[in-house]
N, C-alpha and C positions, 0 to 999 in steps of 0.2 A: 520635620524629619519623620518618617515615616517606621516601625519595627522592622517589616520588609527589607527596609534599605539595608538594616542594621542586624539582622538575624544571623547569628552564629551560623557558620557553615563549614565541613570541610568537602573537598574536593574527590576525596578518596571515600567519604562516608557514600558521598551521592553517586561516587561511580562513575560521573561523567565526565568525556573527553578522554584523550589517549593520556597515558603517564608524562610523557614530554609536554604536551600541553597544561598538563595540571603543572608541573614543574615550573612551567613561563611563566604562570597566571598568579604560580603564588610566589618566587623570586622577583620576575623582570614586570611583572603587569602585561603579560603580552611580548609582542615586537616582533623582530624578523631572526630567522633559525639564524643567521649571520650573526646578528647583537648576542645573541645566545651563546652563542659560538666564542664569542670576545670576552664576553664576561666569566666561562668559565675560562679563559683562557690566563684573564687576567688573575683571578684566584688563584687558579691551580700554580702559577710561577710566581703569585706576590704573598700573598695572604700570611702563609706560615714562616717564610723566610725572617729568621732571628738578626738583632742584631743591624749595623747601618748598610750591609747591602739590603737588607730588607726595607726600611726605612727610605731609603732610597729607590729600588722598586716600587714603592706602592707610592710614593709623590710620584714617581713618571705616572706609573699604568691606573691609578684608580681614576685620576681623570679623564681619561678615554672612556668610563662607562659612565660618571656622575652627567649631573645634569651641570655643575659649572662649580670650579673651584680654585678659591686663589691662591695667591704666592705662599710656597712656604708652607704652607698645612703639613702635616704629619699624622700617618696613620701607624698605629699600634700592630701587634701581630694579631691574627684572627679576628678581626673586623667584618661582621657579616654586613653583605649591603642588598637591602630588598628594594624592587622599585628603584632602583641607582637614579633612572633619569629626573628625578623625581627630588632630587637633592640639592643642596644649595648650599657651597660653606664657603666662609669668608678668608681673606687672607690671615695667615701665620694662625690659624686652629690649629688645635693639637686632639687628636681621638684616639685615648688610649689603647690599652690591649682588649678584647673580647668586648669592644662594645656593637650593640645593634642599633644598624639604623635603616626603619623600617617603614616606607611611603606608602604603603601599599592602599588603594582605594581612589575614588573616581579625579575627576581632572582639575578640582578642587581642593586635595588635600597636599599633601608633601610638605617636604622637611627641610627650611630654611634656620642654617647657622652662621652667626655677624663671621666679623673678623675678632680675632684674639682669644676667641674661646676654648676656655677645656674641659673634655668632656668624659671623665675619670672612667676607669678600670671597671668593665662588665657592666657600664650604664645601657640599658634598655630604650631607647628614645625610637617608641611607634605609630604609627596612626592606624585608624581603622575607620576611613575617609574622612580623617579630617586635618586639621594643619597643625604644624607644631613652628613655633619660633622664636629661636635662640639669641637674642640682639648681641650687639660688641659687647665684648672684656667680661664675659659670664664666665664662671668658674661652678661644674656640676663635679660633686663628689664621685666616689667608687660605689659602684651597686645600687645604682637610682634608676627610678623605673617615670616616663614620661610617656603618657600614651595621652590619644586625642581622638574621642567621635566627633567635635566641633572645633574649636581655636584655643591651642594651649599658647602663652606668650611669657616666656622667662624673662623681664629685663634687660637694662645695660647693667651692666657690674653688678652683677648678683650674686648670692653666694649660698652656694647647695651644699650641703653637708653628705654623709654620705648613708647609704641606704633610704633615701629619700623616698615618697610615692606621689604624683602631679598627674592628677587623672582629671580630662575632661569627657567623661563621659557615663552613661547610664546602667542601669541594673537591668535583674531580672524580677519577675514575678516568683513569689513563691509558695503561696497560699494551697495551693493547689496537691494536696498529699497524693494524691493516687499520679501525679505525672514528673515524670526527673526536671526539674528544676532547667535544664538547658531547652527544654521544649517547651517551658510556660513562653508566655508573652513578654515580651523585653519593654521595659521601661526606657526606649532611646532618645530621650526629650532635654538632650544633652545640650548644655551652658558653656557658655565660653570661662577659661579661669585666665588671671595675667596675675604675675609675680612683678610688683613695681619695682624699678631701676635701682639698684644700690640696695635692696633687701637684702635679711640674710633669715634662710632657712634651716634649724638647727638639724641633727642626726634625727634620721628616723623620723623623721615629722611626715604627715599626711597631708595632701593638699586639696579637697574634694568637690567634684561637679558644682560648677557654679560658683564657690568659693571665689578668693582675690584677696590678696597680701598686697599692702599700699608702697608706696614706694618711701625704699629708708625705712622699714619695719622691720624686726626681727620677730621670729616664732621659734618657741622655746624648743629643745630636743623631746620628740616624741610627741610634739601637741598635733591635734586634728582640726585641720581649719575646716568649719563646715558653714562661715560665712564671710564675709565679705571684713578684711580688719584694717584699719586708715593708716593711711600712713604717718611712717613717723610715731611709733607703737611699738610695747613690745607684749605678744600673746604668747599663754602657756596652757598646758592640759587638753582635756578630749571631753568636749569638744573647747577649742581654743577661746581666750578669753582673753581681753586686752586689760594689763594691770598696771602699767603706766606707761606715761606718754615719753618720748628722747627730746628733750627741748634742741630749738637750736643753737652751733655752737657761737 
């Protein structure tokens, strides 16, 4: 992976393309003024509407912009959706209020959620070309932040607590005094991370590049996983540290 690939950019900084085009590029990825045309059509009549007609609008209409979605799912009010076509959620998900979910990057990345999942109050789940995914009966707290420059992978039956952070992906350079820090060199030599099946990830915990939580582990509230912890474990503190093992029952 190259820094290029991966180098901060905005749209507006560079100036290029008409404002509608930038609009597409950073909402839909593209597409035809028509799909444009639907998706805001579908917001503007679903998105804010409280309560079960609302609830009920946004199961008809947010499926006409996703990429495929099944029975039963439920979306929260104000749900932002980037790259829609780009999405994947299973039957009877639940996506609470204000959360983002955000595909945005090349024809390799996008956002796959199992069936049964949910996926708490103002969680953040974004890529920035890379994949993110969410297997069956995963339960993600309120206020979790899930972004991916390579392959992020939450489990089956996992358990996220809330204010969480699941980053798979890179830094910057910073050595460099005399330049802002967004214009060093990016470190994008981003690692895949997976959260094993039946884990449980406490509040506030970090989850970082390259890292991996075994399955049937717990990680204490607030610890920084900055390596790799077996399953069947349980790790505390920053950086996390495995201080006994859960025998089987």
């Amino acid at each position: 992976m190259t820094t290029e690939r991966f180098k901060v950019r905005s749209y507006y900084r560079e100036g290029t393309g008409s404002n509608l085009q930038k609009y597409r590029d950073v909402f839909l990825g593209g597409g035809s003024i028509w799909f444009l045309v639907k998706y805001e059509l579908v917001m503007l009549l679903a998105s804010w509407v409280p309560g079960a007609l609302g609830l009920w609008l946004r199961k008809v209409l947010y499926p006409t912009v996703l990429g495929s979605v099944g029975q039963g799912v439920l979306f929260g009010r104000n749900v932002t959706l980037r790259h829609p076509g780009k999405i994947t959620i299973g039957e009877g998900t639940v996506i609470d209020d204000g959360c983002l979910l955000d595909a945005k990057g090349g024809e390799k990345s996008g956002i796959t959620i199992g069936s049964g999942c949910f996926i708490g109050r103002n969680t953040a789940v974004y890529c920035k070309d890379g994949e993110i995914v969410i297997e069956e009966g995963a339960n993600i707290g309120m206020n979790c932040v899930l972004s991916s420059l390579n392959r992020l992978v939450v489990g089956r039956e996992v358990l996220i607590a809330a204010d969480c952070y699941l980053v798979s992906g890179g830094g910057y350079d910073y050595t460099q005094a005399e330049s802002k820090i967004i214009d060093q060199p990016g470190d994008f030599s981003s690692h895949p991370v997976e959260v094993g099946a039946n884990a449980w990830i406490g509040a506030k915990a970090v989850v970082l590049d390259g890292a991996s939580v075994g399955e049937g582990a717990v990680i204490g509230a607030g610890a920084v996983v900055t390596r790799p912890i077996p399953p069947h474990s349980v790790a505390v503190g920053s950086p996390a540290k495995v201080i006994k093992e859960i025998p089987p029952s």
